[in-house]
C-alpha positions as CSV (number, residue, x, y, z in Angstrom):
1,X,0.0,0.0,0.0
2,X,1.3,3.3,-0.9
3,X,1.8,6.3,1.5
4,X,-1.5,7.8,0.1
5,X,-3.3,4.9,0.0
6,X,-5.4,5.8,3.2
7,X,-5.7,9.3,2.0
8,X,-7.4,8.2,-1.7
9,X,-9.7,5.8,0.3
10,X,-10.7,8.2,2.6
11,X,-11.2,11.0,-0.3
12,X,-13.4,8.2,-2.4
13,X,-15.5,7.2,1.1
14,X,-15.9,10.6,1.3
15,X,-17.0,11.6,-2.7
16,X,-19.6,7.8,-2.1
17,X,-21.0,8.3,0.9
18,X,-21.7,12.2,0.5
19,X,-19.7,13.7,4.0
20,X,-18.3,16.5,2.8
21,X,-18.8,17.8,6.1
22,X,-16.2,15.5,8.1
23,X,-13.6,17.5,6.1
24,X,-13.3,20.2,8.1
25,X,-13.4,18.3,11.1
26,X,-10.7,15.6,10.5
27,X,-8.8,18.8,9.0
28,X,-8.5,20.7,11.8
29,X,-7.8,17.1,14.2
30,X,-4.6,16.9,11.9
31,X,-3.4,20.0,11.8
32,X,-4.2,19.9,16.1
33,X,-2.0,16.8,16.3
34,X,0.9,18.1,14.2
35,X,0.4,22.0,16.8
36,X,1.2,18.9,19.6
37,X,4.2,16.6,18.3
38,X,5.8,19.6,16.7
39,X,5.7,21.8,20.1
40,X,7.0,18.9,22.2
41,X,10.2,19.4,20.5
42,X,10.3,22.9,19.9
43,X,11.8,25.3,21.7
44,X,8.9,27.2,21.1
45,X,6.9,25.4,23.2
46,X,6.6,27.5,26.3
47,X,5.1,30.7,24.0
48,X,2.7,27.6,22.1
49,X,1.4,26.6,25.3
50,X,0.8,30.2,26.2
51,X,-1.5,30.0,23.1
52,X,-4.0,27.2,25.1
């Protein structure tokens, strides 16, 4: 399976079952996840956490 795989099945579950709307929400729980590994090994971190 390629590194996209997951992504092209998710996009075709999305186009046949018509949930356009869990877009946004897996979206933003990616780009949440990524805010939390990056910042653990950042020395950014303290002025991140200052964000929450």
């Amino acid at each position: 399976m390629s590194k996209f795989g997951v992504f092209k099945e998710f996009l075709a579950f999305l186009a046949y079952r018509k949930k356009w709307w869990l877009t946004p929400i897996v979206v933003t729980l990616v780009l949440l996840g990524l805010l939390i590994v990056f910042s653990q090994s950042s020395p950014l971190a303290p002025f991140i956490y200052t964000l929450f």
